[in-house]
Backbone as numpy.savetxt, mean C-alpha at the origin, in Angstrom:
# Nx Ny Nz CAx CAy CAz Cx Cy Cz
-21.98 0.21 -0.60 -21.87 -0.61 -1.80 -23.02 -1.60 -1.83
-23.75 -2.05 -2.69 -24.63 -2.85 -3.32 -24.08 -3.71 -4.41
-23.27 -4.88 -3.77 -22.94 -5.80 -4.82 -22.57 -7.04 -4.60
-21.80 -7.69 -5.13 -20.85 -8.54 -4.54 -19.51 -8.65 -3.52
-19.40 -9.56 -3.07 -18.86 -9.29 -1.92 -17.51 -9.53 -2.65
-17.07 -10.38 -3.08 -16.22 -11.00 -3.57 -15.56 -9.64 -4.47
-16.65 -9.07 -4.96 -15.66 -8.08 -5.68 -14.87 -6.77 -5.11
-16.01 -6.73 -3.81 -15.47 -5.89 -3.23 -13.66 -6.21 -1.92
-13.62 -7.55 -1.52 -12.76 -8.00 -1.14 -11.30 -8.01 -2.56
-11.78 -8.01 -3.61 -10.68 -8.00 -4.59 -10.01 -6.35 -4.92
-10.91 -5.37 -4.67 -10.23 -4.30 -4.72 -9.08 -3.65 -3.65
-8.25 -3.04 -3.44 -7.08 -3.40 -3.04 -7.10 -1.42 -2.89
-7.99 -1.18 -2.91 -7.92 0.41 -2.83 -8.33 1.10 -1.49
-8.95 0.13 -0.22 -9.09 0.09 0.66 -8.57 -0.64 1.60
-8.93 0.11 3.05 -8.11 -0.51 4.62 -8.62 -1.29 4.92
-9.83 -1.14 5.36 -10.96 -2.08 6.08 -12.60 -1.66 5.40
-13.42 -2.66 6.23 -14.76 -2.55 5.51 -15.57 -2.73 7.16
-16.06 -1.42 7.29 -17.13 -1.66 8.53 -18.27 -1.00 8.26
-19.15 -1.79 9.84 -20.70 -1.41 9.80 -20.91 -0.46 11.12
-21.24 0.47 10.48 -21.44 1.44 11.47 -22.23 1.71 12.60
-22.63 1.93 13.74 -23.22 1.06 14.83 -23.51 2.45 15.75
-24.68 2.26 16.52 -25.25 3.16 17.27 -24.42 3.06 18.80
-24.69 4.05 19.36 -23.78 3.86 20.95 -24.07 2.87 21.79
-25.22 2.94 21.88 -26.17 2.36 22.59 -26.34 0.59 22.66
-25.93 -0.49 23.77 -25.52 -1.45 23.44 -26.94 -2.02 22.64
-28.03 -1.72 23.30 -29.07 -2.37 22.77 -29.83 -1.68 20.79
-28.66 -0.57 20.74 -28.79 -0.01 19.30 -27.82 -1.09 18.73
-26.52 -1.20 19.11 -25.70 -1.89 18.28 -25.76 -2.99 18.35
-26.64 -4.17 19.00 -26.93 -5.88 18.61 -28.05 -5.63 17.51
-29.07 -4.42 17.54 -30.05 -4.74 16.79 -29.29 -4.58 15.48
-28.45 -3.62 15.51 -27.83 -3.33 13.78 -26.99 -4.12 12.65
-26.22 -4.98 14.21 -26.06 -6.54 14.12 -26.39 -7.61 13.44
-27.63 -7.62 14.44 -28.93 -8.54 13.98 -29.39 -8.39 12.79
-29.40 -7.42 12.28 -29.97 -6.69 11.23 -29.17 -7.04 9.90
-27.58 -6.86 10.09 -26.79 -7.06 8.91 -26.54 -8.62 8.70
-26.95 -9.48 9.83 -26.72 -10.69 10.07 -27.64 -11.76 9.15
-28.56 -10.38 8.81 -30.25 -10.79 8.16 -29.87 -10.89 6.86
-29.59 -9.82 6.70 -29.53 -9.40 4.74 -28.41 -8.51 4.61
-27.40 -7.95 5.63 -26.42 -7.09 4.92 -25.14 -8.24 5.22
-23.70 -7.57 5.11 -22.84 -8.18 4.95 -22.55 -9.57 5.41
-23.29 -9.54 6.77 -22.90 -10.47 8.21 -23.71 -11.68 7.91
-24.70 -11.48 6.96 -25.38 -12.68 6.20 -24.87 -13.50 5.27
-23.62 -12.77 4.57 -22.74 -13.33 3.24 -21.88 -14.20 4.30
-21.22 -13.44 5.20 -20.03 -13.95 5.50 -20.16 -15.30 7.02
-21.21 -14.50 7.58 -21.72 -16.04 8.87 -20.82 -15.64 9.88
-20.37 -14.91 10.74 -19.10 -14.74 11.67 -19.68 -15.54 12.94
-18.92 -16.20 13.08 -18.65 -16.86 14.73 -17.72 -16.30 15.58
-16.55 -15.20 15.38 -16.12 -14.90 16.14 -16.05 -13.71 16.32
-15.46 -13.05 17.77 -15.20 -11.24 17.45 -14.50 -10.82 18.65
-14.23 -9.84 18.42 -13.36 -8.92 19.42 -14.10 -7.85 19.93
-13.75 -7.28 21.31 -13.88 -5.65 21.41 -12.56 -5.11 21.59
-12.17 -4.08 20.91 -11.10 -3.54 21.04 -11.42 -1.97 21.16
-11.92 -2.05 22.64 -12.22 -0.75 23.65 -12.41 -1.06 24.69
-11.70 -0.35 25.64 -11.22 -0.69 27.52 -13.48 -0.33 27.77
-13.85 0.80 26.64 -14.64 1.31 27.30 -15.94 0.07 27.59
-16.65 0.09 28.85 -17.67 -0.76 28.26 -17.34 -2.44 27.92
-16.33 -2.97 27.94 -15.98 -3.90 27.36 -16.39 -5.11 27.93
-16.64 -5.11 29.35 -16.89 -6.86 29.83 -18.48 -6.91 29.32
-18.89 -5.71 29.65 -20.58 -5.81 29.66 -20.68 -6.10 28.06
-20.49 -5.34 27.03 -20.56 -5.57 25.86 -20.12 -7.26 24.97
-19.31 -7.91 25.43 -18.38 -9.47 25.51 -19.79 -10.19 26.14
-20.18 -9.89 26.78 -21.42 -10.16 27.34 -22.74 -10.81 26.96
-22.94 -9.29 26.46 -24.09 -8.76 25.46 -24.05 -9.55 23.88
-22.94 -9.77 23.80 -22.52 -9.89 22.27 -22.87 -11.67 22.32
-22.35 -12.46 23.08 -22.60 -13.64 23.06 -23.65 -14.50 23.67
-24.69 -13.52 24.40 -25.60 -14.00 24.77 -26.75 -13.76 23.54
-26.78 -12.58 23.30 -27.89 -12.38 21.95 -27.37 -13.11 20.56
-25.97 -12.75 20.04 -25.71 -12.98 19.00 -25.19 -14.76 19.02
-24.47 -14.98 19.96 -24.20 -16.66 20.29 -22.65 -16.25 19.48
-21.81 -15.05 19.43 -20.54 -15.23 18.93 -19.79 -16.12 19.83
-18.30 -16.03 19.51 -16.97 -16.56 20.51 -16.30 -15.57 20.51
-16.20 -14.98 22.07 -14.80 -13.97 22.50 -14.19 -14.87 21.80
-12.69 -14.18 20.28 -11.95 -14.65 20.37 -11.12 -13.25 19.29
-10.08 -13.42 20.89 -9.67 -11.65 19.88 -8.58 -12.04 19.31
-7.94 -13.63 19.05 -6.71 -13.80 18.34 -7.01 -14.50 17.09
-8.85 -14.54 17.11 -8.93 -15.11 15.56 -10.38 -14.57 15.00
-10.38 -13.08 15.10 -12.01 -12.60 15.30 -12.59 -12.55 13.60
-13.65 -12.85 13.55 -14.36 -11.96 12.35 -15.12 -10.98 12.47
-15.11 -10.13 13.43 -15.62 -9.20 13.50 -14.88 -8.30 14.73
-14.36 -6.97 14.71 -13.93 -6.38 15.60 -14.73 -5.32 15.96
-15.24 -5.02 17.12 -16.03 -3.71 17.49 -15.23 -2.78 18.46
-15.21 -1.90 17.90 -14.02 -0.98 18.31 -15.05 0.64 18.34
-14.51 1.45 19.13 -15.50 2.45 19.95 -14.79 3.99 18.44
-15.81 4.54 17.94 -15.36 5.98 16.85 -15.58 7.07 18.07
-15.77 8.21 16.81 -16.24 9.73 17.93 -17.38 9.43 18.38
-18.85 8.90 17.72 -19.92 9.24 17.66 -20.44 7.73 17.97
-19.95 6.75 18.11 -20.51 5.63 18.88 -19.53 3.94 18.48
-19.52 2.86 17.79 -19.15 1.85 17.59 -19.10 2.07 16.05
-17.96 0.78 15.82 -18.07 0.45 14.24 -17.80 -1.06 14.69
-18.04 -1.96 13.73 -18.01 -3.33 13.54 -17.27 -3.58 12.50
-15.89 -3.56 12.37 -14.79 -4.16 11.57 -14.97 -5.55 11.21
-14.96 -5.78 9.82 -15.20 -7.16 9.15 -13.84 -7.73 8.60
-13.27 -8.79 9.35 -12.59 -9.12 9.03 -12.05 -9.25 8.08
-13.22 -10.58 7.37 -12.25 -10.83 5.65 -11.91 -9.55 4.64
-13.04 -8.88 5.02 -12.65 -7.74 4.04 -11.27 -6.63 4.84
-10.46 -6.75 5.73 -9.74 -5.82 6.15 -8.36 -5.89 5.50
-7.50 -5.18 5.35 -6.33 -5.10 4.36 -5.66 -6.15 5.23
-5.56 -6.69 6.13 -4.62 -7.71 6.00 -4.54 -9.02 5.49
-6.54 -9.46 5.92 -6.91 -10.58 5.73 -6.33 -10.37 3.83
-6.84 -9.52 3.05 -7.00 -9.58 1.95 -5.20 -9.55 1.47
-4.06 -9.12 1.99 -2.46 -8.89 1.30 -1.99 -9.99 1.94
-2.41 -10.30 3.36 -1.91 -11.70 3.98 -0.76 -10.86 4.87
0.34 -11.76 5.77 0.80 -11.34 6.55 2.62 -11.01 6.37
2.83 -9.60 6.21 4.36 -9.33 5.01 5.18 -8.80 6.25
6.49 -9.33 6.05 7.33 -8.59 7.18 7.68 -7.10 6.76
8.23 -6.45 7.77 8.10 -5.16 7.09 9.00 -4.68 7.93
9.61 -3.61 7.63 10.44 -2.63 8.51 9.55 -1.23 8.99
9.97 -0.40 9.46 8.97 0.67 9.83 8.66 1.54 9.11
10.01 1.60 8.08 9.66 2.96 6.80 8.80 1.78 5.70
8.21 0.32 6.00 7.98 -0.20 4.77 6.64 0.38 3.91
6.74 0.74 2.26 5.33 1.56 2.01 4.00 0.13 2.46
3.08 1.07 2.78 1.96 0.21 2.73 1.18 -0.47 1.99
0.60 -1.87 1.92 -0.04 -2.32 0.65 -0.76 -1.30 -0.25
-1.99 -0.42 0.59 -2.98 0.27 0.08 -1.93 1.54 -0.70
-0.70 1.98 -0.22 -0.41 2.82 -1.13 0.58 2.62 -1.93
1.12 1.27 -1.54 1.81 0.37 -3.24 1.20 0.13 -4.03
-0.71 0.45 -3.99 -1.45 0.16 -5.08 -1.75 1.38 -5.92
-2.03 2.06 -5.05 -2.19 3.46 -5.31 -0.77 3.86 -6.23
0.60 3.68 -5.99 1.25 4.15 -7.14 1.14 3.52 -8.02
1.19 1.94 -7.82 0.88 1.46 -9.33 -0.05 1.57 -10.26
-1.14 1.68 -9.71 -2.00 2.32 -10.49 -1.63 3.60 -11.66
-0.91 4.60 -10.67 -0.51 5.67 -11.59 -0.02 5.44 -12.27
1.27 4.12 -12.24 2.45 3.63 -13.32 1.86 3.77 -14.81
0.32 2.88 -14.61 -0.10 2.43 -15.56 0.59 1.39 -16.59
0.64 0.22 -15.75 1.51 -0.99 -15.94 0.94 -1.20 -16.98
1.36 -2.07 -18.19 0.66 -3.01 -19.32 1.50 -3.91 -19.31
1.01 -5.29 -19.94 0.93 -6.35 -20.41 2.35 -6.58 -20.82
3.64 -7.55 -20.04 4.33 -7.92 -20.39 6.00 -6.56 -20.22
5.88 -5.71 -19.62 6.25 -4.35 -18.88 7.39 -4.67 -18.34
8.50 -4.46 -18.38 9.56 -4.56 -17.45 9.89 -3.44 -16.41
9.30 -3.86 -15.36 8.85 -3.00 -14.03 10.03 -3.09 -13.07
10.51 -1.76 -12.37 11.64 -1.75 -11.58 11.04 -0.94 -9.92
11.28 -1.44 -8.47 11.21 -0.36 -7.97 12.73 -0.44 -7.54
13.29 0.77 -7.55 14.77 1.08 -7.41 15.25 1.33 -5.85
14.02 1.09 -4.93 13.84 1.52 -3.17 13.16 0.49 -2.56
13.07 -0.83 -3.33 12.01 -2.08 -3.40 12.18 -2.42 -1.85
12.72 -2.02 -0.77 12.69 -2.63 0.69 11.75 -3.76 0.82
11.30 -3.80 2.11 10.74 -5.63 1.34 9.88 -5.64 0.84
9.45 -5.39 -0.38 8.65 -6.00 -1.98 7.19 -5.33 -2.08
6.94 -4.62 -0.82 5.39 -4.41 -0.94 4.86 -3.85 -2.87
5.57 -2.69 -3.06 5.32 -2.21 -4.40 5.95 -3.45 -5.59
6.47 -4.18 -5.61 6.73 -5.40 -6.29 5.30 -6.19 -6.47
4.67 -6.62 -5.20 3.79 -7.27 -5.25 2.35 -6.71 -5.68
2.69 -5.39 -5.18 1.23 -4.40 -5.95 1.32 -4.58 -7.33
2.41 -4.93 -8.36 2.97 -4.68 -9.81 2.52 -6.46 -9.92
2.58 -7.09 -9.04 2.20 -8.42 -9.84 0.88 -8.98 -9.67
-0.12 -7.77 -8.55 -1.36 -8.50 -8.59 -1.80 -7.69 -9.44
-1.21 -6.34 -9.91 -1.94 -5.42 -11.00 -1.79 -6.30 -12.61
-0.93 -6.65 -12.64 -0.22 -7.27 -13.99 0.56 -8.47 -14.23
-0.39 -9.57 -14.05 0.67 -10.99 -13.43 1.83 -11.01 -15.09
1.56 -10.56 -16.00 2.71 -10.74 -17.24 3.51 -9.39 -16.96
3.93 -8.78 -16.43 4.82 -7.76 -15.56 6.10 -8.46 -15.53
7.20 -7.99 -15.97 8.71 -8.57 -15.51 9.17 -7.65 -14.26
9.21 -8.22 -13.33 9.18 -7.58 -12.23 10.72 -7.51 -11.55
11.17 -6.45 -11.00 12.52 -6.55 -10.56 12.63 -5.41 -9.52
13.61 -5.73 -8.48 13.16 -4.92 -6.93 15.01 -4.52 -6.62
15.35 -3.71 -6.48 16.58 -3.57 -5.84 16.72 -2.79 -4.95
17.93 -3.27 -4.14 18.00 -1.88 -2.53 19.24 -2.50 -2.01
19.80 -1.63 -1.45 21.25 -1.59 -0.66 21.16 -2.45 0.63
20.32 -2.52 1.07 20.21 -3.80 2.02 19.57 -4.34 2.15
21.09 -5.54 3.15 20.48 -6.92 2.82 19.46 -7.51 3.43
19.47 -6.88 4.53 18.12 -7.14 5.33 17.03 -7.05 4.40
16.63 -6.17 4.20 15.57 -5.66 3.19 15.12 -6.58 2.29
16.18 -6.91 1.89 16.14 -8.00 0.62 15.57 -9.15 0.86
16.36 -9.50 2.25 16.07 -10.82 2.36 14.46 -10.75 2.62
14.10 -10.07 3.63 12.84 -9.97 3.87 11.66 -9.71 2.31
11.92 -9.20 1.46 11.15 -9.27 0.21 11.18 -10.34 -0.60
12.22 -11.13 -0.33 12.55 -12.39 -1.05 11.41 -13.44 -0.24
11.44 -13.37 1.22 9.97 -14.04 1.55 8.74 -13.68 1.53
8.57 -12.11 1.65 7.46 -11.96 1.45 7.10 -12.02 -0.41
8.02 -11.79 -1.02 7.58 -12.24 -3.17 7.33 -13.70 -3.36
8.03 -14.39 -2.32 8.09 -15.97 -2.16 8.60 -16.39 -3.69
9.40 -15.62 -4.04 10.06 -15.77 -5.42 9.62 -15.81 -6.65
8.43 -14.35 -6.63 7.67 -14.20 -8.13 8.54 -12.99 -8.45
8.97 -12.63 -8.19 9.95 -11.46 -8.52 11.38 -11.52 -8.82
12.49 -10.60 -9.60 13.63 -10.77 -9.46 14.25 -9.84 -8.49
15.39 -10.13 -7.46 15.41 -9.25 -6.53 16.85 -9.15 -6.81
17.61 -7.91 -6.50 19.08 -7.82 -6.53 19.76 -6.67 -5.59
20.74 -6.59 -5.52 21.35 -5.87 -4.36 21.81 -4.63 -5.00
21.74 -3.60 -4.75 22.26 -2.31 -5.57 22.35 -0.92 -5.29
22.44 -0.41 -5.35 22.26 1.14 -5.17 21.63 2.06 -6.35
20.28 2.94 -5.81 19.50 3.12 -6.89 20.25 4.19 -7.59
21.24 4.78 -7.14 21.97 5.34 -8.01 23.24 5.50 -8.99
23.37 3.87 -8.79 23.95 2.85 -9.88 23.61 1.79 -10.35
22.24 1.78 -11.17 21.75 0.63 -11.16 22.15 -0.94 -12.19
21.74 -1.49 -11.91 23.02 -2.90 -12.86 22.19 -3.36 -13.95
21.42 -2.27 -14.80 20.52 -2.08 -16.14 20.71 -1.71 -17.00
20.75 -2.05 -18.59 21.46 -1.03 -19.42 20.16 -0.27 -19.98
21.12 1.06 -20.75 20.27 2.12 -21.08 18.98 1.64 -21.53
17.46 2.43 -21.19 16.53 1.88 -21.84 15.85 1.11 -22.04
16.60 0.03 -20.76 15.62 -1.48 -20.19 14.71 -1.65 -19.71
13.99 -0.24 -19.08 12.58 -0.21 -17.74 11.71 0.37 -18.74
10.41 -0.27 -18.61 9.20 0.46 -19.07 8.55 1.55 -18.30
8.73 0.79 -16.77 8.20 1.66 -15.80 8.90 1.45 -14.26
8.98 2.49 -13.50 9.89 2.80 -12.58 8.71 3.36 -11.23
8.41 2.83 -10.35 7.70 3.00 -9.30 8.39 2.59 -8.19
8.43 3.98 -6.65 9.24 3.14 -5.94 9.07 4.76 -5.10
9.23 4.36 -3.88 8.99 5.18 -2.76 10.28 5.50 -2.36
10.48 6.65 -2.45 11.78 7.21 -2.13 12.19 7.68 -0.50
13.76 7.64 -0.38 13.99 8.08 1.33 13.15 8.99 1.28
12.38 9.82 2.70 11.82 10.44 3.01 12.82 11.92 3.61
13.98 11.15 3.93 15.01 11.77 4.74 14.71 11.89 6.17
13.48 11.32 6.65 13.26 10.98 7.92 13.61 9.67 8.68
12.79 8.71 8.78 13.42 7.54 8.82 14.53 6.69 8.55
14.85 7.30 6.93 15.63 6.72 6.36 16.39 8.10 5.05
17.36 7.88 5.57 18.48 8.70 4.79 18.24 10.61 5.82
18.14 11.66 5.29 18.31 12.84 5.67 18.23 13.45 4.29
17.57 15.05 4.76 17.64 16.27 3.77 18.86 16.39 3.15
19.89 16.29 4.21 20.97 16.31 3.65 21.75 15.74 2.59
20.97 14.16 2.92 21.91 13.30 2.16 21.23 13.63 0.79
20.03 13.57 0.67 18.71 13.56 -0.54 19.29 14.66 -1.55
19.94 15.95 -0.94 20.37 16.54 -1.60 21.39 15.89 -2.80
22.35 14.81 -2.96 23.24 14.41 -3.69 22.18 13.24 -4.13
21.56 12.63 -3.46 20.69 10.91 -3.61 19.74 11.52 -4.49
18.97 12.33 -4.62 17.66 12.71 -6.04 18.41 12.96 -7.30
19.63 13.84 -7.49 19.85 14.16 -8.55 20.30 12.86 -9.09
21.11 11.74 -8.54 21.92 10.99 -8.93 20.88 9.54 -9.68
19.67 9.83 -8.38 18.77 8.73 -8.90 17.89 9.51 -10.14
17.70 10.60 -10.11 16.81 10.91 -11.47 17.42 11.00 -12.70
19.17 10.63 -12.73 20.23 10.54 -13.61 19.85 9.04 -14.14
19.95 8.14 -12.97 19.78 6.91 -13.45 18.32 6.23 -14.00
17.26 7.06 -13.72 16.08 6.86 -14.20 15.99 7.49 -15.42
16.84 8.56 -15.83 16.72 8.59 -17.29 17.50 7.68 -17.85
19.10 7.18 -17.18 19.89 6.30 -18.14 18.63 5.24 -18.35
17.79 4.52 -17.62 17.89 3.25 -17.84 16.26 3.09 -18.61
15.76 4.18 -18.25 13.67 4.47 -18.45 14.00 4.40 -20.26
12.86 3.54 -20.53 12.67 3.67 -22.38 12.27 4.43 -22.21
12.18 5.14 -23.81 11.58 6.09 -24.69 10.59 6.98 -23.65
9.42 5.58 -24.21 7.89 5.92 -23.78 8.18 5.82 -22.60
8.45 5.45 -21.31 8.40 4.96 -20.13 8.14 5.85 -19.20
7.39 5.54 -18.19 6.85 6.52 -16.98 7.61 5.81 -15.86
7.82 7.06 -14.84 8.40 6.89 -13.98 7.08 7.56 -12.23
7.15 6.73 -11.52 5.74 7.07 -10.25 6.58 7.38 -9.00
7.09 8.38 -8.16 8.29 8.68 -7.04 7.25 8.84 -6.38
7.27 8.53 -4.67 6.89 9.12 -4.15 8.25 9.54 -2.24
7.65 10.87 -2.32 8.30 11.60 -1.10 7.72 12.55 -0.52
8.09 12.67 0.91 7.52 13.93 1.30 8.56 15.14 1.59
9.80 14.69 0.57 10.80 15.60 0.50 10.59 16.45 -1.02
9.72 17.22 -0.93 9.20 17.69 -2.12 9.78 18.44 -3.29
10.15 19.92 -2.04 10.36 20.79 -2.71 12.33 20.20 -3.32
12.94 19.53 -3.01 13.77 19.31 -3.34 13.75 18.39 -4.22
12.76 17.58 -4.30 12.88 16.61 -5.73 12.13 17.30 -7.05
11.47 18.25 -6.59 10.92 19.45 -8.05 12.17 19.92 -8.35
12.91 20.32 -7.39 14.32 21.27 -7.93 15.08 20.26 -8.60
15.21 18.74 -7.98 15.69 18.17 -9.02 15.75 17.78 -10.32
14.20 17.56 -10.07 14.26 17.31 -11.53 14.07 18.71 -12.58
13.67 20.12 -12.24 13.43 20.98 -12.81 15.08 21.04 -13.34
15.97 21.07 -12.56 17.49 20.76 -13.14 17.81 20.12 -14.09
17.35 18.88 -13.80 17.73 17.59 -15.09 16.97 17.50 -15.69
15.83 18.35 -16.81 15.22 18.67 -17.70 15.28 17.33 -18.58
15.65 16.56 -18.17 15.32 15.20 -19.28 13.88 14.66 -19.02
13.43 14.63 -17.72 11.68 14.57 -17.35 11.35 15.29 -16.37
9.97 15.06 -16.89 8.69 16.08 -16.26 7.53 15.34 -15.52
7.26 16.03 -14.83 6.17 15.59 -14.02 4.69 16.41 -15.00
4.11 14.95 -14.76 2.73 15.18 -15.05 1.26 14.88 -14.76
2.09 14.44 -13.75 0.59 14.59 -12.64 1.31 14.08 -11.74
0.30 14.42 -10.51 1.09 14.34 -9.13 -0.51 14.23 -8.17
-0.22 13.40 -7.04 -1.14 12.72 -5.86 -0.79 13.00 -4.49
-1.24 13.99 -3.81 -1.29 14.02 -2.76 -1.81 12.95 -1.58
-1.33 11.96 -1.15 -1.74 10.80 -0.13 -1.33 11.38 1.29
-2.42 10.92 1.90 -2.27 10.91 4.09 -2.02 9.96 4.19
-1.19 9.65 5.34 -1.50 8.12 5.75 -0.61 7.88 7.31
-1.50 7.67 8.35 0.43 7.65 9.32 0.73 9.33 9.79
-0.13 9.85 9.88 0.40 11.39 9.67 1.38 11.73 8.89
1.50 11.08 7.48 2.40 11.54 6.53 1.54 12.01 5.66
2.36 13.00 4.61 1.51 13.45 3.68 2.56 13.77 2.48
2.86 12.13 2.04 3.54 12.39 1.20 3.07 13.04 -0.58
3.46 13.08 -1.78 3.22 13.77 -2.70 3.79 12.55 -3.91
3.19 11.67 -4.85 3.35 10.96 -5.60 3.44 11.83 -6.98
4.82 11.47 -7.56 5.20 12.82 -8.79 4.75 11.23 -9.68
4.42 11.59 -10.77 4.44 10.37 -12.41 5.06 11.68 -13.28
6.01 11.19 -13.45 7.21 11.85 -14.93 7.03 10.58 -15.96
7.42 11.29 -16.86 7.66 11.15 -18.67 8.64 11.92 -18.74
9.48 11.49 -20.01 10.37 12.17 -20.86 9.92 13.56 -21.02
11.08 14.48 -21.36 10.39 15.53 -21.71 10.38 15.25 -23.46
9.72 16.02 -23.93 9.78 16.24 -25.69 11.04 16.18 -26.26
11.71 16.85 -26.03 13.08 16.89 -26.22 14.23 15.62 -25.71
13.58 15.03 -24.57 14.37 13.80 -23.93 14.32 12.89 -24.90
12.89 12.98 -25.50 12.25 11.75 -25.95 13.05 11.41 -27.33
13.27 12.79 -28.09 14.04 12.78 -29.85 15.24 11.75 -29.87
């Protein structure tokens, strides 16, 4: 990238931002030195850093603060150098997905910032939207919906309370949060513009088994409650059973769909609409 930095820290479509670095210790201070001049490491000024590799590591801690004048400090670094296939990378702090979402409690199935953005995006939120995720565990896709669209009416529900509570601190109360089951939801017909929300996997959380009765019941309630126009963004890596679902309940259709990695998952993001006929 060739730009601003600032703009690039505001996009939300990435993990981290590094500088790629030769093996060689006396390759990787010069490349250093180099970005320290005129590339990133010049915008930002780092005084501190980490190595996070057993390999090499005292000598390099070494190396790093005698040429460069950093501070070992691996509990508050701006810069992490961490060992790839083919030699070092230099992880930049401010720009890394945490510095930039800040620090969210989470459970283990919680979706990740970078791909709570990624569905919302697909939602294709507008201006003033009454936005639901119906699997909202603690808030990550809530909060993707309010940095995408701060005039968003935002609303998060899930069967537990744990969950809840934990989204209620991490929304810090820009959101409405409520207790529910997504397959009775406490909305009347036709209230959601848009419906984004990461569904059980049936791994972590819920089973094939159960998903079998839990998809049909929730794609029942996403038609009771979805307007007209309204799009709906699922994502699972229980696939072939949520096509059968909804190919069943012919009230919507999928119309485009996103294959995401992440975690060694490889889940499948469906975006439905009404069908033609739903819509009359």
């Amino acid at each position: 990238m060739d730009g601003r930095l600032d703009e690039l820290a505001a996009c939300p479509l990435y993990s981290t931002a590094a500088i790629v670095l030769p093996d060689r210790t006396t390759g990787l201070l010069r490349q250093l030195e180099q970005s320290m001049e005129y590339g990133v490491l010049a915008t930002l000024k780092p005084s501190g850093f980490r190595v996070g590799a057993d390999e090499g590591r005292p000598d390099l801690i070494a190396a790093v603060e005698h040429h460069l004048g950093w501070v070992n400090r691996p509990g508050g670094w701006d810069v992490n150098l961490t060992r790839t296939g083919d030699g070092w990378v230099a992880e930049v702090g401010p720009l890394s997905w945490m510095r930039r979402f800040g620090r969210l409690e989470r459970l283990p199935w919680s979706t990740t910032p970078l791909v709570a953005e990624v569905l919302v995006r697909l939602a294709k939120v507008h201006k003033d939207h009454r936005v639901l995720d119906p699997f909202c565990g603690t808030g990550t896709i809530l909060l993707a919906v309010r940095r995408r669209e701060p005039t968003a009416h935002v609303v998060g529900a899930d069967h537990d309370p744990r969950a809840i509570a934990m989204a209620q601190r991490n929304t810090t109360g820009s959101v409405h949060l409520t207790r529910g089951k997504a397959e009775a939801l406490p909305f009347p017909p036709g209230s959601v513009d848009r419906i984004v929300t990461n569904l059980p996997f049936g791994k972590q959380v819920g089973s094939h088994r159960a998903n079998r009765t839990l998809y049909p019941a929730v794609l029942a309630e996403i038609d009771r409650v979805l307007a007209i126009d309204g799009r709906a963004v699922l994502l699972t890596e229980d696939k072939r059973l949520l096509r059968e679902a909804i190919d069943h309940q012919k009230a919507l259709k999928v119309i485009r769909q996103r294959l995401l990695r992440y975690n060694g998952a490889t889940p499948t993001a469906y975006v439905l609409t009404r069908t033609r006929r739903a819509s009359k």
